[in-house]
C-alpha positions as CSV (number, residue, x, y, z in Angstrom):
1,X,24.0,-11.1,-40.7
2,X,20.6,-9.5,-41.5
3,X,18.7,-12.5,-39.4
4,X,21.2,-11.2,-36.6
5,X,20.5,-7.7,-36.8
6,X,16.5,-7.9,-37.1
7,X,16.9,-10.4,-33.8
8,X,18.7,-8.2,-31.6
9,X,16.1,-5.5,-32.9
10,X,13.2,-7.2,-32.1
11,X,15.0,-8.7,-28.7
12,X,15.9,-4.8,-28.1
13,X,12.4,-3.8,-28.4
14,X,10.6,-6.6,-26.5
15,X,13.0,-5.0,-23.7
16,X,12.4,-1.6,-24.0
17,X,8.4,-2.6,-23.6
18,X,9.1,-4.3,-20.9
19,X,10.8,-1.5,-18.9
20,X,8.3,0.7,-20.1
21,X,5.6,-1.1,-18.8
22,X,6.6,-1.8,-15.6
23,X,7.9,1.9,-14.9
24,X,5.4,4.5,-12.5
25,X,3.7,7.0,-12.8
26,X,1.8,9.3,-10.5
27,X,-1.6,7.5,-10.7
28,X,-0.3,3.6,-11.1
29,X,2.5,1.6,-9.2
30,X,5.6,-0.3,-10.5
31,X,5.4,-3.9,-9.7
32,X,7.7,-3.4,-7.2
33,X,6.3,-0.9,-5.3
34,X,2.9,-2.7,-5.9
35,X,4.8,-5.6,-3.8
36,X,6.5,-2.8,-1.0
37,X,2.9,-1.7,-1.0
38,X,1.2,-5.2,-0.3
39,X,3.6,-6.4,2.4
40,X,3.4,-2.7,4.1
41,X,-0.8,-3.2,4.2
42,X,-0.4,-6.7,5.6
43,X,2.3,-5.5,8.4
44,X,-0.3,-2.3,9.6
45,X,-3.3,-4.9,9.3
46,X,-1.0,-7.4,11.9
47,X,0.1,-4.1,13.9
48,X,-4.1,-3.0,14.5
49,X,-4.7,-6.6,15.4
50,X,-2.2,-7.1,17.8
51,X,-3.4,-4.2,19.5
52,X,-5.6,-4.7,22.4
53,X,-7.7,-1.8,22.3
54,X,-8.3,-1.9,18.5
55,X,-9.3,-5.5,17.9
56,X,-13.1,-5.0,17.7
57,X,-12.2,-2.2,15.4
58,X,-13.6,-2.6,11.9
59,X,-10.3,-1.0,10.4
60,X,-9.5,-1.6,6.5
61,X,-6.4,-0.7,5.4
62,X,-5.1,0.5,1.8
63,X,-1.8,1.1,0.8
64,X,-0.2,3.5,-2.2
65,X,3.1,4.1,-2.9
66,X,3.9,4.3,0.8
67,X,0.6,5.9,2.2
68,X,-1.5,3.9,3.8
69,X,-6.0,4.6,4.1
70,X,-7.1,3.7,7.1
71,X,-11.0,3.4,6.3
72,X,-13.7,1.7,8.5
73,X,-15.3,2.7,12.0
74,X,-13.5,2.7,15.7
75,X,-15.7,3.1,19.2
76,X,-13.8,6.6,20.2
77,X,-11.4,9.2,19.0
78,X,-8.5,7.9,21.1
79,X,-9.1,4.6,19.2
80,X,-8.6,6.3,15.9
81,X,-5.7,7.9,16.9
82,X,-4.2,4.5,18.5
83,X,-4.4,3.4,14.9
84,X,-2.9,6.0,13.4
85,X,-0.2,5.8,15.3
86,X,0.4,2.2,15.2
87,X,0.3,2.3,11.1
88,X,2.8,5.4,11.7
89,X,5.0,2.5,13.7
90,X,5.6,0.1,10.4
91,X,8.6,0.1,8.8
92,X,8.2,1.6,5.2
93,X,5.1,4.0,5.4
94,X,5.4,7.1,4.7
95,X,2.5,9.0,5.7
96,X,-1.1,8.1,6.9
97,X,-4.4,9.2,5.9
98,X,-7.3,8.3,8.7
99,X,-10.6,8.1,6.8
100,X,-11.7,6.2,10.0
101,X,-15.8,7.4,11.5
102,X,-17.0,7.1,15.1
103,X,-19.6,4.4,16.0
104,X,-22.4,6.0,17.0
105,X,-24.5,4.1,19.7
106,X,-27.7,3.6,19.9
């Protein structure tokens, strides 16, 4: 009865870690929302790409818990905001910060 008892303890406790360690906070992700988060980035990276006036854009693209960084350099102002808009398009984002700079040409 005692083996019992110290098993479902430990069994307990291996659980409760488990849950604990793959909960959120503020500054890191859960696993799933690491995954939400990966599959959001890859569907804004397609989105950019498929756009014809972006695709000499040097875009990157970061996703956290639903925002997505756009970083990188576009040729013109209405090509940042073309970005913008198409990473607003995506299913699951939730807001959009554009980090993106203006080539300057020389």
């Amino acid at each position: 009865m005692k083996q019992l008892k110290f098993i479902s303890t430990i069994i307990l406790a291996v659980m409760f870690a488990t849950v604990l360690g793959c909960a959120s906070t503020s500054r890191q992700e859960s696993t799933g929302e690491y995954l939400d988060d990966s599959v959001i980035t890859t569907k804004v990276k397609a989105s950019i790409f498929n756009e014809p006036s972006l695709k000499s854009a040097e875009i990157n693209v970061k996703t956290f818990k639903g925002e997505v960084q756009l970083s990188g350099f576009v040729s013109t102002e209405a090509d940042g905001k073309n970005a913008v808009d198409v990473a607003r398009s995506v299913k699951g984002v939730k807001s959009v910060r554009n980090d993106m700079r203006i080539k300057s040409r020389q």
